[in-house]
C-alpha positions in Angstrom: 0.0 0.0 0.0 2.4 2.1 0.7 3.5 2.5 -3.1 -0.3 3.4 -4.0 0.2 6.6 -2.0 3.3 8.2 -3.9 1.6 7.4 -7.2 -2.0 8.7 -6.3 -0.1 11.8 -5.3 2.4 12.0 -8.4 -1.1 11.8 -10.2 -2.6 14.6 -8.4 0.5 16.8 -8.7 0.5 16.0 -12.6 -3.2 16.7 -12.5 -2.5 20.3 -10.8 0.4 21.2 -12.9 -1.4 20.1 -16.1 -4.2 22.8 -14.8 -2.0 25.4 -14.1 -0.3 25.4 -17.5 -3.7 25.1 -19.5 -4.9 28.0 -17.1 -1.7 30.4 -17.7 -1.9 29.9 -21.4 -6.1 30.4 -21.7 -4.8 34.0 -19.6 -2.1 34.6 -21.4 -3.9 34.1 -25.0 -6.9 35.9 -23.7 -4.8 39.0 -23.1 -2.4 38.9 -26.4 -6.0 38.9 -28.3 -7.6 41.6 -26.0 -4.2 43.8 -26.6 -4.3 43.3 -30.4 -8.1 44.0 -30.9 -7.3 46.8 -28.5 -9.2 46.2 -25.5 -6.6 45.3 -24.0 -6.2 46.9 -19.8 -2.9 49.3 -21.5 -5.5 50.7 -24.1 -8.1 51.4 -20.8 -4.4 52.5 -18.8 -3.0 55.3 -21.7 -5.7 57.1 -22.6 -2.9 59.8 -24.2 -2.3 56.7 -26.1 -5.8 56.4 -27.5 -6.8 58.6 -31.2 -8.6 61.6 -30.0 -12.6 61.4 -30.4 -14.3 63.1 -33.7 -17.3 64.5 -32.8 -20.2 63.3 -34.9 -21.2 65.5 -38.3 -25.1 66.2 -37.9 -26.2 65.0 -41.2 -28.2 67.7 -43.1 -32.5 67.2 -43.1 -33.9 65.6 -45.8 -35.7 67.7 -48.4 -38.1 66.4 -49.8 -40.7 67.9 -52.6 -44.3 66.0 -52.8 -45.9 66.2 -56.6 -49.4 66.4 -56.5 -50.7 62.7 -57.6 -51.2 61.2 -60.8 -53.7 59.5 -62.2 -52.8 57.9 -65.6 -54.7 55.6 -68.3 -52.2 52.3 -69.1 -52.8 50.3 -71.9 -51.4 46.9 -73.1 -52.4 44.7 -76.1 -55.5 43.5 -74.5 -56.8 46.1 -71.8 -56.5 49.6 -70.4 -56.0 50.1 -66.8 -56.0 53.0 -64.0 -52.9 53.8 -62.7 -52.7 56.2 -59.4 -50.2 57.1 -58.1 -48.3 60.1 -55.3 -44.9 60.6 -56.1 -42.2 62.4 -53.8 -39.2 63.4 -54.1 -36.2 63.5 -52.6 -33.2 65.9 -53.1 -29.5 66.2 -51.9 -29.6 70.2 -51.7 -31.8 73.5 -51.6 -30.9 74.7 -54.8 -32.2 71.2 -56.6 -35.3 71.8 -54.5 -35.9 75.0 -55.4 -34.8 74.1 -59.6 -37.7 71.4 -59.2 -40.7 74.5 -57.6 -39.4 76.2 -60.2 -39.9 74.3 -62.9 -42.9 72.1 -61.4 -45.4 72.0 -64.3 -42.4 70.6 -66.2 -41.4 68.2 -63.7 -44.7 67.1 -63.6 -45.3 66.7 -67.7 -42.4 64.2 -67.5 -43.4 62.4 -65.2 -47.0 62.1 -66.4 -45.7 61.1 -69.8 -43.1 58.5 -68.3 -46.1 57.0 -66.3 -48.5 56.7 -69.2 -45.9 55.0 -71.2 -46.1 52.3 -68.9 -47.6 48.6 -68.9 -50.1 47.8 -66.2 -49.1 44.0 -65.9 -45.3 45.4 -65.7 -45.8 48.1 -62.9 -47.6 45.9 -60.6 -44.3 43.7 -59.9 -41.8 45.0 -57.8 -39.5 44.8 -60.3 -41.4 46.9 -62.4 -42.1 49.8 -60.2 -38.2 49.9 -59.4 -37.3 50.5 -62.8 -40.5 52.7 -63.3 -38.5 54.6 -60.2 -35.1 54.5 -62.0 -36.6 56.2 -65.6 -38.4 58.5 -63.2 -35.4 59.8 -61.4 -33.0 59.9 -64.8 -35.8 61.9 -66.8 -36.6 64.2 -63.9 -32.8 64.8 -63.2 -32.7 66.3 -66.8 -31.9 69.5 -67.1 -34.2 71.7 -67.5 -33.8 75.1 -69.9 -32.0 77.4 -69.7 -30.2 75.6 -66.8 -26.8 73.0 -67.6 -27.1 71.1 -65.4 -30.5 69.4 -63.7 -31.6 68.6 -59.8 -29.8 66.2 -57.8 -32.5 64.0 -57.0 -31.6 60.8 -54.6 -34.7 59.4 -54.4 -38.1 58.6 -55.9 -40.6 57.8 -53.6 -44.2 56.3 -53.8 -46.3 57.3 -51.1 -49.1 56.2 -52.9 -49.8 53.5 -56.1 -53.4 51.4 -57.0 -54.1 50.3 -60.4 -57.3 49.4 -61.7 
């Protein structure tokens, strides 16, 4: 019996040393990651160390220029349809806003003309109103006379669309 001792022993000591290594390397990889991702304790310690903050840019309001609804006749082969739709619009600056007051009964002719030119099957798919939105947004962005250059219009919105 007396042999059974040392060894039950020798195994607990292997046991604990085993621990001990397993538990100083989970530490000490824990803190190498922690110090490159840099949260680390020395990034918390230095703060002179650290990149000084940037204060956050407001970002400017939206501007945004609501066209009095449309309500067009759409034809295909075999029918005509109802379309209804509110348009708004959405602009990067003030002096595209004001370009598209401005010129509003324009504005509004090309748009009524791009609707009417569209089919009623093809508008009802989302597909089809986004790329009813993108020949919307590159004929309103035209210029229009005697200006170069046209609005800078970021978005076309729906706020309202039925056919029937």
């Amino acid at each position: 019996m007396a042999k059974q001792k040392p060894s039950t022993m020798l195994k607990l000591l292997k046991t604990l040393i085993g621990v001990s290594v397993i538990a100083a390397a989970s530490i000490g990889a824990t803190l190498l990651y922690y110090e490159k991702t840099g949260l680390g304790l020395a990034s918390a310690e230095s703060p002179a160390d650290a990149p000084p903050e940037r204060k956050a840019v407001p970002l400017p309001a939206p501007i945004f220029i609501p066209l009095d609804p449309f309500t067009v006749t759409v034809r295909n082969e075999n029918s005509q349809r109802i379309l209804y739709v509110a348009i708004t619009l959405r602009t990067a600056d003030d002096p595209s806003r004001r370009m598209i007051v401005e010129f509003m009964p324009e504005v509004r002719d090309r748009a009524l003309r791009k609707l009417a030119e569209q089919q009623p099957d093809r508008v009802q798919t989302p597909e089809g109103r986004q790329a009813l939105v993108a020949t919307l947004s590159k004929t309103l962005q035209d210029p229009y006379l005697p200006h170069s250059k046209g609005p800078d219009i970021t978005s076309v919105l729906f706020t309202a669309f039925v056919v029937q």
